[in-house]
MDTraj code that builds the backbone (N, CA, C; nanometers):
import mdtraj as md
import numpy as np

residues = "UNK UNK UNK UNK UNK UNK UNK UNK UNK UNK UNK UNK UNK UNK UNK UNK UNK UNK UNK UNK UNK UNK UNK UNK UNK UNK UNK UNK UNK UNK UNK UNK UNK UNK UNK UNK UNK UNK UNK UNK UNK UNK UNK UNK UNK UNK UNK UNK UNK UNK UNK UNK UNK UNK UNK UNK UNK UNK UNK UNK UNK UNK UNK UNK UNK UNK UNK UNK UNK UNK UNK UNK UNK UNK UNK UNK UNK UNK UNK UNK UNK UNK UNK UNK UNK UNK UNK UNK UNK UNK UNK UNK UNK UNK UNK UNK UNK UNK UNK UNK UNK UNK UNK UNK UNK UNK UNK UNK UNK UNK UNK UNK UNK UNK UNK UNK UNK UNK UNK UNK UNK UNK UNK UNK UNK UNK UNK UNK UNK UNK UNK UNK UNK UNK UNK UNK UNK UNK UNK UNK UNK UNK UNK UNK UNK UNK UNK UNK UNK UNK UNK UNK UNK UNK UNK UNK UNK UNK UNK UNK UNK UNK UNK UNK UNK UNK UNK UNK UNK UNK UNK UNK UNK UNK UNK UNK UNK UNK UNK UNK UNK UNK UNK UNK UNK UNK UNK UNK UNK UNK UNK UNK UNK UNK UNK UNK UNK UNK UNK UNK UNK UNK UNK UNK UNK".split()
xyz = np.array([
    [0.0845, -0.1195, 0.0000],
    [0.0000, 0.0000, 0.0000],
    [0.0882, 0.1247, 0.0000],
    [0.0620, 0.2296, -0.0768],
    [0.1251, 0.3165, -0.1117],
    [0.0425, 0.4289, -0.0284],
    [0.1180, 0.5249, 0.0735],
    [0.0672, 0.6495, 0.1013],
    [0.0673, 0.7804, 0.0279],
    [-0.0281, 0.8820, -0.0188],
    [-0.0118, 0.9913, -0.0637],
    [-0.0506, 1.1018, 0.0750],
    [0.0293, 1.1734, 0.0774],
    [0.0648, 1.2368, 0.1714],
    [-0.0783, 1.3297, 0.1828],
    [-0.0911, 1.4410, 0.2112],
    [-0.2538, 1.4995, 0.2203],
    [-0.2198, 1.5944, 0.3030],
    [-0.1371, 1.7137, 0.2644],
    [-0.1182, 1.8643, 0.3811],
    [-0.1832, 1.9953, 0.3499],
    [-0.2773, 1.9368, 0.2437],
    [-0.3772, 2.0489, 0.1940],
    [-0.3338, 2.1414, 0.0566],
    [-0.2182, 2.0694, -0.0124],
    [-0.1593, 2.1565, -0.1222],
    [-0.1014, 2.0580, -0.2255],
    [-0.1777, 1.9752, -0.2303],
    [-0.1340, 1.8493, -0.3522],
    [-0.2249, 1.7538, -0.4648],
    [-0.1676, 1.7680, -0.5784],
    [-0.2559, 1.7794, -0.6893],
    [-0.3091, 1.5825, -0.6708],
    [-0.4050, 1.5717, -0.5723],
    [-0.4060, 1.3986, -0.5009],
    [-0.5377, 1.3531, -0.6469],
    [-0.6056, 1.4067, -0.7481],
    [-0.7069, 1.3323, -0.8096],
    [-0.6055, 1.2979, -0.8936],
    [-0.5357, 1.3482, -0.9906],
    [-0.4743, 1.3012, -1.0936],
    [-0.3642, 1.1915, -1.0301],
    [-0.2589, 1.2168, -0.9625],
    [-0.1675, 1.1326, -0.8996],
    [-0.2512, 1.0089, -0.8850],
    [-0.3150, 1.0068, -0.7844],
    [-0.4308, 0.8894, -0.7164],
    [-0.5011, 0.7877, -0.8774],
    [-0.5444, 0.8709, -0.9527],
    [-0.6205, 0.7972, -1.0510],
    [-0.4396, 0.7520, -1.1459],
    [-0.3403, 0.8147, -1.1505],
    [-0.2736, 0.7225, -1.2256],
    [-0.2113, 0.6008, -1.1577],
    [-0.2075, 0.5972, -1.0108],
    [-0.2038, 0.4954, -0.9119],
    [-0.2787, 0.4128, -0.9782],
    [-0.4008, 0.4261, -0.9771],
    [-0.5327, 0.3265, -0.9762],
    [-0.5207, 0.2657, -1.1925],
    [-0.4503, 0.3608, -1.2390],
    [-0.4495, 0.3010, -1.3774],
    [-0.3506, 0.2147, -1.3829],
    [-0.1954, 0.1918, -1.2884],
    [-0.1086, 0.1230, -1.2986],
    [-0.1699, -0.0113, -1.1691],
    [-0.2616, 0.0235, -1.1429],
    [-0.2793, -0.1237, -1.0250],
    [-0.2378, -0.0991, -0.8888],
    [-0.1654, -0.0169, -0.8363],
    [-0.2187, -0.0121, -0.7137],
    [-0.2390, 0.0371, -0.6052],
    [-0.2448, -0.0478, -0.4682],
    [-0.3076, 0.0432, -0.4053],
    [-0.3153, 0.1920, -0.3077],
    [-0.3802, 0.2532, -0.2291],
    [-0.3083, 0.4130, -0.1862],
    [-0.4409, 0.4158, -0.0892],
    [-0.3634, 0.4607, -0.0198],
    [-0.4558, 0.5987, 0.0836],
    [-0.4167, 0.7179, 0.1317],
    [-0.5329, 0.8287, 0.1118],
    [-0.4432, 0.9595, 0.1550],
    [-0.4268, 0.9054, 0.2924],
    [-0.2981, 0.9859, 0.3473],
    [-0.2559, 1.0257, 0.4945],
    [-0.2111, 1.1458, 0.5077],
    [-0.2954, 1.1778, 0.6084],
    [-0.2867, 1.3116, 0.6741],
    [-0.2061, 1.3577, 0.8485],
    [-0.2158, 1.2218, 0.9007],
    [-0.1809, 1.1909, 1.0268],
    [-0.0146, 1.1448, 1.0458],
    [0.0608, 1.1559, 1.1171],
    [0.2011, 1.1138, 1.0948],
    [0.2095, 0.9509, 1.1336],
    [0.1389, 0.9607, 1.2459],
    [0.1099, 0.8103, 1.3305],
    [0.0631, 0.6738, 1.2139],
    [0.0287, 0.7206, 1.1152],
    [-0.0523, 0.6457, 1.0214],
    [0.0507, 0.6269, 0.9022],
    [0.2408, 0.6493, 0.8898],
    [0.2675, 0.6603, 0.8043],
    [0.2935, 0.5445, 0.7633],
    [0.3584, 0.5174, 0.9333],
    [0.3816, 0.3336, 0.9199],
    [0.3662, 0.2363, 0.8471],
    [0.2113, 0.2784, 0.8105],
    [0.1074, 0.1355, 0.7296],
    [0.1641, 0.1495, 0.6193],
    [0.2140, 0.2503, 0.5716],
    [0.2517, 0.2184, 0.4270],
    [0.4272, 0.1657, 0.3471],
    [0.4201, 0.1224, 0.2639],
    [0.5431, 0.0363, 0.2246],
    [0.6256, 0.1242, 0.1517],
    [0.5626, 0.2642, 0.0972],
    [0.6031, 0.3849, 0.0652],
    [0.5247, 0.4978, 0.0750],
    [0.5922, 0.6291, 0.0166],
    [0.4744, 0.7309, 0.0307],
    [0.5355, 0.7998, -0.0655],
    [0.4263, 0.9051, -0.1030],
    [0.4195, 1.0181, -0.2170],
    [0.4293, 1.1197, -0.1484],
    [0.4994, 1.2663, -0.1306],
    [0.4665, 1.3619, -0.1346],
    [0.4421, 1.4973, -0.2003],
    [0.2848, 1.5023, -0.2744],
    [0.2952, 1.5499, -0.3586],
    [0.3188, 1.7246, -0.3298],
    [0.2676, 1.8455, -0.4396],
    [0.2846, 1.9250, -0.4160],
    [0.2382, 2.0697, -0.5295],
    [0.1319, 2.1762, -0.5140],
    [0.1478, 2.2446, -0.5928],
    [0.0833, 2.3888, -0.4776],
    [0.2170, 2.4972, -0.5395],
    [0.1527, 2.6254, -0.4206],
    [0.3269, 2.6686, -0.3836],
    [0.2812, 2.7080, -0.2668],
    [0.4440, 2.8253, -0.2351],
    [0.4925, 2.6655, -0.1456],
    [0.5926, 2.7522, -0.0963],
    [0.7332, 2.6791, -0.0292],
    [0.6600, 2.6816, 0.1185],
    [0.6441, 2.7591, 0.1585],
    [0.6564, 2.8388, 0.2812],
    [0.4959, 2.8204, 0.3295],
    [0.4208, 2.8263, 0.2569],
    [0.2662, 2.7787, 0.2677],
    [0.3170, 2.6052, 0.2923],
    [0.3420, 2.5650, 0.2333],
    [0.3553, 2.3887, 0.2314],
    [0.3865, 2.3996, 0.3936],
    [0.5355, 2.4234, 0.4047],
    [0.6264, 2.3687, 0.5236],
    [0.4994, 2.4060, 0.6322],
    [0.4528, 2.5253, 0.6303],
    [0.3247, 2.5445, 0.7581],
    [0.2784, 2.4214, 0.7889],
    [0.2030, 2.4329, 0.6633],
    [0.0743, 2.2802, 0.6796],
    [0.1646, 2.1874, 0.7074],
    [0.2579, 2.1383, 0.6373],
    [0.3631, 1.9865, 0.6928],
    [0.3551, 2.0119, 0.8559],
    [0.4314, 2.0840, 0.9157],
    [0.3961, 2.1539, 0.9877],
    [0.2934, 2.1213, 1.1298],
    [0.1842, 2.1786, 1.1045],
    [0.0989, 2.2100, 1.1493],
    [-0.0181, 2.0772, 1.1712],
    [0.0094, 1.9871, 1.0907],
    [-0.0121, 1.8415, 1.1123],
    [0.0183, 1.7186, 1.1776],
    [0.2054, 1.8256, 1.2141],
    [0.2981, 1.7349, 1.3032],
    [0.3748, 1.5701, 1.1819],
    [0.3444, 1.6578, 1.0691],
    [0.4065, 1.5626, 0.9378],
    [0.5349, 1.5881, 0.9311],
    [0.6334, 1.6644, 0.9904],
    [0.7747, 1.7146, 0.9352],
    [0.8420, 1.6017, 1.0265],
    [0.8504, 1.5847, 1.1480],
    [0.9127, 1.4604, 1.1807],
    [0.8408, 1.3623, 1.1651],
    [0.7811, 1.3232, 1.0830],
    [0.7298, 1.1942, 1.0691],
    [0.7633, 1.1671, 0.9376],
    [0.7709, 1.2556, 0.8470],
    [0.8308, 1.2149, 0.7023],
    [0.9724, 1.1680, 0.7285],
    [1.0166, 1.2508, 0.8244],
    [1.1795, 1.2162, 0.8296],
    [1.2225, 1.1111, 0.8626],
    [1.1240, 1.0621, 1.0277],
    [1.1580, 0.9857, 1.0040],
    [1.1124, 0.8251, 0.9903],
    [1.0286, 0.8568, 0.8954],
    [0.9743, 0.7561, 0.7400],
    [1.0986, 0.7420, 0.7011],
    [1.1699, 0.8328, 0.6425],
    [1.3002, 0.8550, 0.5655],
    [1.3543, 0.7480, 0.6365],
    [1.4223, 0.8000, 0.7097],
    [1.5120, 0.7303, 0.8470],
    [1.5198, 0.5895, 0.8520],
    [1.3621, 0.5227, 0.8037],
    [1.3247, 0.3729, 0.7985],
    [1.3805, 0.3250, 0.6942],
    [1.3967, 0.3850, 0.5691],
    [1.4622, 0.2425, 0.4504],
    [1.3665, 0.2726, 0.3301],
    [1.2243, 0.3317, 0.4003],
    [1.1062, 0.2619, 0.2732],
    [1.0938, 0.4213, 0.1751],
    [1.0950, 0.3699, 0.0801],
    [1.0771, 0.4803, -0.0885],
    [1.0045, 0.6062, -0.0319],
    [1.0642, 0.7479, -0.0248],
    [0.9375, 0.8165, -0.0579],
    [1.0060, 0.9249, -0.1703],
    [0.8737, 0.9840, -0.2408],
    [0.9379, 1.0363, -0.3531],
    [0.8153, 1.1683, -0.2983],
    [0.9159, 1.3151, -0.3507],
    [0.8448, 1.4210, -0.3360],
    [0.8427, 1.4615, -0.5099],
    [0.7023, 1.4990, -0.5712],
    [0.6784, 1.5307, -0.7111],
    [0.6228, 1.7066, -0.6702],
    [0.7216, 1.7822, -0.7688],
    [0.7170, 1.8787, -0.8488],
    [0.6975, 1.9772, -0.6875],
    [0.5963, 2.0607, -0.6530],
    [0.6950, 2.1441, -0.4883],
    [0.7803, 1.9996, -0.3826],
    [0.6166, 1.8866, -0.4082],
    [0.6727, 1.7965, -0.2794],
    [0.8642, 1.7723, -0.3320],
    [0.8920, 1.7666, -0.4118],
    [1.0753, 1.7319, -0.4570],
    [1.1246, 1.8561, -0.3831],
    [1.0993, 1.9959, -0.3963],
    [1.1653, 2.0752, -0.3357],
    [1.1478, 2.1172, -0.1704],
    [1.0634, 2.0146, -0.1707],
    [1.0577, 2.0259, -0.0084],
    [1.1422, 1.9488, 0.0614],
    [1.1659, 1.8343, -0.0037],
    [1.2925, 1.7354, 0.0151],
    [1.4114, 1.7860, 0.0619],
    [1.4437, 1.9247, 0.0404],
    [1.5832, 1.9939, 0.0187],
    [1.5205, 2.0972, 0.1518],
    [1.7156, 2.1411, 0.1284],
    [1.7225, 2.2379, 0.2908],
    [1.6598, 2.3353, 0.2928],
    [1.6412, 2.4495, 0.2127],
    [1.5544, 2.5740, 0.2117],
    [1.5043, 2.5990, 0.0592],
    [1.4186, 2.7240, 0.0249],
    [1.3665, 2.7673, -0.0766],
    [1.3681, 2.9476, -0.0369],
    [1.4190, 2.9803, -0.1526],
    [1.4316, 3.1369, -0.0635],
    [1.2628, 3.2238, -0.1828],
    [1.1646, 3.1222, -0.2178],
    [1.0475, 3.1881, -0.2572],
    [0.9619, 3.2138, -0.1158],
    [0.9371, 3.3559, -0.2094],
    [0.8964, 3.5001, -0.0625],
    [0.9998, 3.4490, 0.0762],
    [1.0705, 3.4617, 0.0545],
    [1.1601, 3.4584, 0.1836],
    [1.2376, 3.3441, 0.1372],
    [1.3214, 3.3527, 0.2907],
    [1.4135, 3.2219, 0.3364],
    [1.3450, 3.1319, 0.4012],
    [1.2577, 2.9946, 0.3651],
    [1.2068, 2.8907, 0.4833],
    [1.3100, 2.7839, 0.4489],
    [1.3194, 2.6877, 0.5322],
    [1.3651, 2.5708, 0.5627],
    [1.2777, 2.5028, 0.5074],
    [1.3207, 2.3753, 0.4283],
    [1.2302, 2.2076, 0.4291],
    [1.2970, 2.1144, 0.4956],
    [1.2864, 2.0101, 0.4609],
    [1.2811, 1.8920, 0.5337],
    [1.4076, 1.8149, 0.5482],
    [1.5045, 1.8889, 0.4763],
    [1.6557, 1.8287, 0.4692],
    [1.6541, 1.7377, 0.4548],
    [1.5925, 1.6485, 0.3247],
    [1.6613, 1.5128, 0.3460],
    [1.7303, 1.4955, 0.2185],
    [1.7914, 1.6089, 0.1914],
    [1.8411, 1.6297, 0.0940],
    [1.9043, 1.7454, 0.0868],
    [2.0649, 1.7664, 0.0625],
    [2.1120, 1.8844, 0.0292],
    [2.1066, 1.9718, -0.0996],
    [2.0698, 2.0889, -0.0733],
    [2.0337, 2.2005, -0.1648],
    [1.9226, 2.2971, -0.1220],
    [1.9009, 2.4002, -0.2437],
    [1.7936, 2.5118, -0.2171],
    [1.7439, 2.5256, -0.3560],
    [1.5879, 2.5759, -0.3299],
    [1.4782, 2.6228, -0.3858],
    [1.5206, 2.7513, -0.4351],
    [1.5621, 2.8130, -0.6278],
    [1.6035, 2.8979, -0.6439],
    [1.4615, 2.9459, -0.7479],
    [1.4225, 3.0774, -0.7473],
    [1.4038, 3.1419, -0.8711],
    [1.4356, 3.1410, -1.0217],
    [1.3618, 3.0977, -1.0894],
    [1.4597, 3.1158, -1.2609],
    [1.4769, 3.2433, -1.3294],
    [1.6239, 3.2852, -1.2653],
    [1.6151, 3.4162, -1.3361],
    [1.6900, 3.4478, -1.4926],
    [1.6295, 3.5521, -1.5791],
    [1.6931, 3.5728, -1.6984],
    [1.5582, 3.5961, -1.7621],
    [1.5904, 3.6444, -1.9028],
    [1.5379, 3.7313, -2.0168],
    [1.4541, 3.5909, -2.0653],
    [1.3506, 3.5598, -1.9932],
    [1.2801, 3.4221, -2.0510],
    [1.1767, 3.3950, -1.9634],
    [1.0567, 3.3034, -2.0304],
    [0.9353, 3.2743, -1.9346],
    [0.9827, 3.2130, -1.8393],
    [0.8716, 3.2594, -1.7380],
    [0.8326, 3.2155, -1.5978],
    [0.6979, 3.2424, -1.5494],
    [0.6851, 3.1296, -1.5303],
    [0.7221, 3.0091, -1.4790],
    [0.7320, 2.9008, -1.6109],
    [0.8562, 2.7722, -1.6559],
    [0.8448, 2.7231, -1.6911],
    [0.7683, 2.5897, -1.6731],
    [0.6747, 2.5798, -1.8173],
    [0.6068, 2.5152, -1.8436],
    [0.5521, 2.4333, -1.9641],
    [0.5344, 2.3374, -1.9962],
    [0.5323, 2.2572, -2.1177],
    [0.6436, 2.1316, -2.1023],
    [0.5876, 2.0984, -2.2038],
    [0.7060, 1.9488, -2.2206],
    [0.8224, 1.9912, -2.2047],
    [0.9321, 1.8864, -2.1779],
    [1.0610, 1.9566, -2.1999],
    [1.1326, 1.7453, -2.1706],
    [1.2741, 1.7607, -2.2573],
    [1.3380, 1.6471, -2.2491],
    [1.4294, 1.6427, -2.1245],
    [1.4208, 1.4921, -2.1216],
    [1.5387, 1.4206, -1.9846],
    [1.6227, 1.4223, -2.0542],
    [1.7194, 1.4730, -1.9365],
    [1.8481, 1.3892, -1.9789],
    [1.9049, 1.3011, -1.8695],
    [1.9280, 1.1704, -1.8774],
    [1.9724, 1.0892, -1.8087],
    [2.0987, 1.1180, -1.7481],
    [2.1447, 1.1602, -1.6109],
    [2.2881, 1.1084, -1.5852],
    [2.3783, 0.9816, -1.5366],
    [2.2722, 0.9070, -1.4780],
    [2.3005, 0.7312, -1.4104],
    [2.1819, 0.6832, -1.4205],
    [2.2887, 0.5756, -1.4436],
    [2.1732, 0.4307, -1.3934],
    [2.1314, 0.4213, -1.2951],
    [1.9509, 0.4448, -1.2895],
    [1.8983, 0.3972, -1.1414],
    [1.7874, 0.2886, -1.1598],
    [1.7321, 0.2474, -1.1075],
    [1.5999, 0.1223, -1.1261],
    [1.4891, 0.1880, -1.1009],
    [1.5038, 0.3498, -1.0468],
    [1.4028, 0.4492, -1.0659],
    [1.3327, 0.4450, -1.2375],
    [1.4827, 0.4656, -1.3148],
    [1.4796, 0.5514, -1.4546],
    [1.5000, 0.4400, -1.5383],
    [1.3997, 0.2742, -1.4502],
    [1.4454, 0.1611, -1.5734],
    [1.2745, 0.1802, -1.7175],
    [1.3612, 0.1419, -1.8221],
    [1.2377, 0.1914, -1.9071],
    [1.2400, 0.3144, -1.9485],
    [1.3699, 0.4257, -1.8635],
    [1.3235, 0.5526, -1.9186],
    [1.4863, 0.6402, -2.0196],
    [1.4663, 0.6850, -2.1081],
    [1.5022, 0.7259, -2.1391],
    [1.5825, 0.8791, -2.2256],
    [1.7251, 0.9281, -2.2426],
    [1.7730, 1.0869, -2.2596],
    [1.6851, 1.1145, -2.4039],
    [1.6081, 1.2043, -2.3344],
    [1.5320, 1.2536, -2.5022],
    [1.3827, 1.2195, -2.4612],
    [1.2715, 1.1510, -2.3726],
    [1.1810, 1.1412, -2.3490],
    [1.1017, 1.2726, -2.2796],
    [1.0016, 1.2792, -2.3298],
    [0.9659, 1.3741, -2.2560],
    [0.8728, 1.4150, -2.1500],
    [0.8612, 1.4906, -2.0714],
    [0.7754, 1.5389, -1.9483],
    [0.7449, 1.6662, -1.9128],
    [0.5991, 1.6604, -1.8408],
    [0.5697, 1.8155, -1.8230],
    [0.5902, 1.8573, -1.6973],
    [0.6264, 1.9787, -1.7004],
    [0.6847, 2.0620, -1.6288],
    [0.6101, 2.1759, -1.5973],
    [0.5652, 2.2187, -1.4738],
    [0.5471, 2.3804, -1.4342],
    [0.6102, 2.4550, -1.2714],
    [0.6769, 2.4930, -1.3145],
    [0.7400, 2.5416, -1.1937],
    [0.8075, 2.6643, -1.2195],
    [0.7929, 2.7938, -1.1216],
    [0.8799, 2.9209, -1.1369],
    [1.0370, 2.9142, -1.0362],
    [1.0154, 2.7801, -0.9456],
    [1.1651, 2.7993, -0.8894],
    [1.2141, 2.6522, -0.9078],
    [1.3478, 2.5776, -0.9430],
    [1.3927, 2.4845, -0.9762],
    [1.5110, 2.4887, -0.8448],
    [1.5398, 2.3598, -0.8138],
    [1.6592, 2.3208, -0.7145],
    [1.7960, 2.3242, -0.7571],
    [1.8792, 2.3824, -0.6405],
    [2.0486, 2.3919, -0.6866],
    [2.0823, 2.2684, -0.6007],
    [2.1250, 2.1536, -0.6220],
    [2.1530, 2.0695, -0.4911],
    [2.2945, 2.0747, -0.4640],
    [2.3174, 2.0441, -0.3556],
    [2.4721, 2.0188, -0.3021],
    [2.5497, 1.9324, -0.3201],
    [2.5576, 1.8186, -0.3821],
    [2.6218, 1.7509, -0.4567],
    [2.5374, 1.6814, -0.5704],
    [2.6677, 1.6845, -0.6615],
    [2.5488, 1.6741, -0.7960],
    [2.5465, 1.5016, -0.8167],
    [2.5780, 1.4174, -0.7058],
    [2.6024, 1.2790, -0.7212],
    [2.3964, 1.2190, -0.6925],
    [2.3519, 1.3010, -0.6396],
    [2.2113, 1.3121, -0.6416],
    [2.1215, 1.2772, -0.8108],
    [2.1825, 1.3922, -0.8660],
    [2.1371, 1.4180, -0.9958],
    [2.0737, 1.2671, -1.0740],
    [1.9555, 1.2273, -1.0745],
    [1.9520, 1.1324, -1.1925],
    [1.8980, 1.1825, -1.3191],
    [1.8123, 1.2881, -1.3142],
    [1.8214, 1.2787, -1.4576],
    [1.7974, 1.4965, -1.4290],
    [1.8332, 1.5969, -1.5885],
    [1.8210, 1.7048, -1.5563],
    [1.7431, 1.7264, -1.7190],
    [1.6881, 1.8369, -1.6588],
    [1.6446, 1.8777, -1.8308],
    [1.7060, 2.0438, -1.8860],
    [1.6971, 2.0838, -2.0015],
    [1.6629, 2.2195, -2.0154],
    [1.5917, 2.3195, -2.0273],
    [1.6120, 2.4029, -1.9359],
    [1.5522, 2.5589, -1.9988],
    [1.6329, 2.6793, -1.9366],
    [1.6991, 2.7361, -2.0921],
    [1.8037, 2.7908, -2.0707],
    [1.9434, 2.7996, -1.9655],
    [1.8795, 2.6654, -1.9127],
    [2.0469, 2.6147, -1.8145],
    [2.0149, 2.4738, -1.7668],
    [2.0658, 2.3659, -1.7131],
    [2.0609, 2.2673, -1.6833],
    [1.9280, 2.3269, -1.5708],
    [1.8209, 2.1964, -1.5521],
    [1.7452, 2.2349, -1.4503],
    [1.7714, 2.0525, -1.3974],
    [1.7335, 2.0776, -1.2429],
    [1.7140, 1.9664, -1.1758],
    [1.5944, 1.8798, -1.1920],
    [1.5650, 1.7598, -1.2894],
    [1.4350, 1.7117, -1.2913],
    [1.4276, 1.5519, -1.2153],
    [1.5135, 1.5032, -1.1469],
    [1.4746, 1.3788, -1.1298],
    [1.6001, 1.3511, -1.0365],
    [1.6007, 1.3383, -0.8854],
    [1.6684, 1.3332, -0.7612],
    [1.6371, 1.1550, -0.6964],
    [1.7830, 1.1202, -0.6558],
    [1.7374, 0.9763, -0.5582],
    [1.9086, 0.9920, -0.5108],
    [1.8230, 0.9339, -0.3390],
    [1.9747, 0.9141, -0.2783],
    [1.9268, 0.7995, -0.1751],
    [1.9697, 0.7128, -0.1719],
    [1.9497, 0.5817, -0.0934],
    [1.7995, 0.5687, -0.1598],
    [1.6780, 0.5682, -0.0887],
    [1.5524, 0.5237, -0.0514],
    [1.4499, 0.7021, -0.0785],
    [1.5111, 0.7840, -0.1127],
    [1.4566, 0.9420, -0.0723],
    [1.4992, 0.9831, -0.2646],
    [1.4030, 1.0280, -0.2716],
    [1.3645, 1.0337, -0.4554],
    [1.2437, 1.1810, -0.4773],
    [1.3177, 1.2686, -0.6023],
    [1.2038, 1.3761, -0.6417],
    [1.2115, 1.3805, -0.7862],
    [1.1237, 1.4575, -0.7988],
    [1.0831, 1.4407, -0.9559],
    [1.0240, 1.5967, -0.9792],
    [1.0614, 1.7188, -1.0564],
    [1.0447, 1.8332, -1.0268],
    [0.9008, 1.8252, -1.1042],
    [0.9093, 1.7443, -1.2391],
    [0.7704, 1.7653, -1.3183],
    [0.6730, 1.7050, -1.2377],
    [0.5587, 1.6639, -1.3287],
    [0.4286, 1.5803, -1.2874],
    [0.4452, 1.4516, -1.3744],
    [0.4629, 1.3341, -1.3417],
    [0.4938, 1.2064, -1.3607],
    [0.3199, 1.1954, -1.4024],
    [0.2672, 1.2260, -1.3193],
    [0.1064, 1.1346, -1.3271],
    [0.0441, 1.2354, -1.4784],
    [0.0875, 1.3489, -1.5056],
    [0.0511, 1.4559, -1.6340],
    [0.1724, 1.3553, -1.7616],
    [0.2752, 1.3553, -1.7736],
    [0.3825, 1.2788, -1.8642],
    [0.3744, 1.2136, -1.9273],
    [0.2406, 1.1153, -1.9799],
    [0.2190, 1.0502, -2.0532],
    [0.2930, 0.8625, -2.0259],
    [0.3239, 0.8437, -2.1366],
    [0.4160, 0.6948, -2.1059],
    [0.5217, 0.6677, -2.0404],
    [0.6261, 0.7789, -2.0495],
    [0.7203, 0.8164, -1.9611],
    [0.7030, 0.8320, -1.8029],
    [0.5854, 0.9312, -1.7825],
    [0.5709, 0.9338, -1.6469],
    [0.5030, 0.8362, -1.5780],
    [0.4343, 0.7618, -1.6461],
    [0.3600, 0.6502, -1.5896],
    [0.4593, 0.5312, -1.5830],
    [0.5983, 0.5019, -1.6372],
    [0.6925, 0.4598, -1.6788],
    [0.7913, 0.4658, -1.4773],
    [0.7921, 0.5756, -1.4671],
    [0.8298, 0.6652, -1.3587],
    [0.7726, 0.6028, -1.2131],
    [0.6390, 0.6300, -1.2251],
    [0.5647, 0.6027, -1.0815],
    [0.5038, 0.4534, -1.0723],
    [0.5424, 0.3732, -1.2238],
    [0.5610, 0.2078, -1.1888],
    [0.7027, 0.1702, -1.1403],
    [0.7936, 0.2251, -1.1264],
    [0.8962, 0.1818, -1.1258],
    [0.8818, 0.1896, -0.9856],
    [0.8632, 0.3714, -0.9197],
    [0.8763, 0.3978, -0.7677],
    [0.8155, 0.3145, -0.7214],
    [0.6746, 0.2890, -0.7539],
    [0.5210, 0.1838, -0.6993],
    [0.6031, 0.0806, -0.6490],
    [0.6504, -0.0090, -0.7738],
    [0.7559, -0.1192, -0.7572],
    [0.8178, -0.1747, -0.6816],
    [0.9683, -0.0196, -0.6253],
    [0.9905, -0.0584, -0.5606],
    [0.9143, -0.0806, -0.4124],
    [0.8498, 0.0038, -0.3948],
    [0.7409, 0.0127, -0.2396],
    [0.6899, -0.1198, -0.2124],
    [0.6377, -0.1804, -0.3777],
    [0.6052, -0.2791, -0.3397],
    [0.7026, -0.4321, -0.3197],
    [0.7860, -0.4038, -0.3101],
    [0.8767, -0.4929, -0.2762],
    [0.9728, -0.5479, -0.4259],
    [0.9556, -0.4320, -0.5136],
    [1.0203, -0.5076, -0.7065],
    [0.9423, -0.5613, -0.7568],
    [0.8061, -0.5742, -0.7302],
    [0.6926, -0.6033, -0.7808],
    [0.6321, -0.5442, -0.8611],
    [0.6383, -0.5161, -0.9838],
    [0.5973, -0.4174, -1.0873],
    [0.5073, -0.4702, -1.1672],
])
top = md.Topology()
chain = top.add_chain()
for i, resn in enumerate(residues, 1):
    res = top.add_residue(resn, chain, resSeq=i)
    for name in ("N", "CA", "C"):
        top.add_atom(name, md.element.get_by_symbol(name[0]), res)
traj = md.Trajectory(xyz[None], top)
């Protein structure tokens, strides 16, 4: 059983129904005590930085994701939930996230749209069993006005462009983000959240 997280700022119909098109199963959780039950979790995400961390927050979810983390079992943060993963975001201010991951939440600045949005290609940097099935040149959608700088780029699994390398696809042990929308991506992204599913479910795909 797969958890989707539930802090009042996450896009849970679409995610949830591409769950339910790949087979299996989910319940929102909102409670930290309740993370246990699950063999992984989602944390999804759309809205500010600083609005999120409240609600995480304010639910008593910030040590309990961590330490979920802490345990071994998959969780993956998609598109804000990925940048919450990381140490701060300096949108409208300086807040802190969840550190389970080094780096920060930057602005895209320069003579070009913002917030980027539309398809845009992977590029693969390693082999992971995240990115099996997926491949440099596939594509995924994207909307976001601030993208992640991380602190070591040994993180990096896969990055895309717009007008500079952007961070699209993070894993370090068991702790995994994905800046686009996997469940919006078509074959690719559904490609993506069978693999994560997978592993949660024990390599069972």
């Amino acid at each position: 059983m797969i958890g989707i997280i539930d802090y009042g700022m996450g896009n849970l119909y679409s995610l949830s129904k591409a769950l339910e098109r790949l087979g299996y199963a989910y319940e929102f959780v909102s409670r930290p005590e309740r993370l246990n039950d699950f063999a992984g979790v989602i944390l999804p995400g759309v809205g500010a930085f600083g609005d999120a961390m409240t609600n995480i927050r304010r639910l008593g979810l910030e040590e309990g994701i961590r330490t979920y983390a802490a345990s071994g079992r998959p969780v993956l943060g998609i598109c804000l939930g990925m940048q919450l993963l990381f140490e701060k975001s300096e949108e409208h201010g300086t807040h802190a996230g969840l550190s389970l991951l080094g780096g920060e939440a930057v602005r895209f600045r320069g003579d070009y749209k913002v917030p980027h949005m539309g398809w845009n290609q992977l590029q693969v940097k390693q082999e992971h069993p995240l990115l099996e099935g997926v491949n440099s040149g596939d594509y995924v959608y994207f909307v976001h006005s601030y993208h992640v700088r991380v602190s070591d780029p040994a993180v990096l699994l896969a990055t895309s462009d717009y007008h500079q390398d952007v961070t699209a696809i993070v894993g370090r042990d068991n702790v995994f983000g994905m800046q686009f929308h996997p469940e919006k991506s078509g074959d690719t992204g559904m490609r993506l959240l069978r693999n994560f599913a997978g592993q949660c479910e024990g390599g069972k795909a």
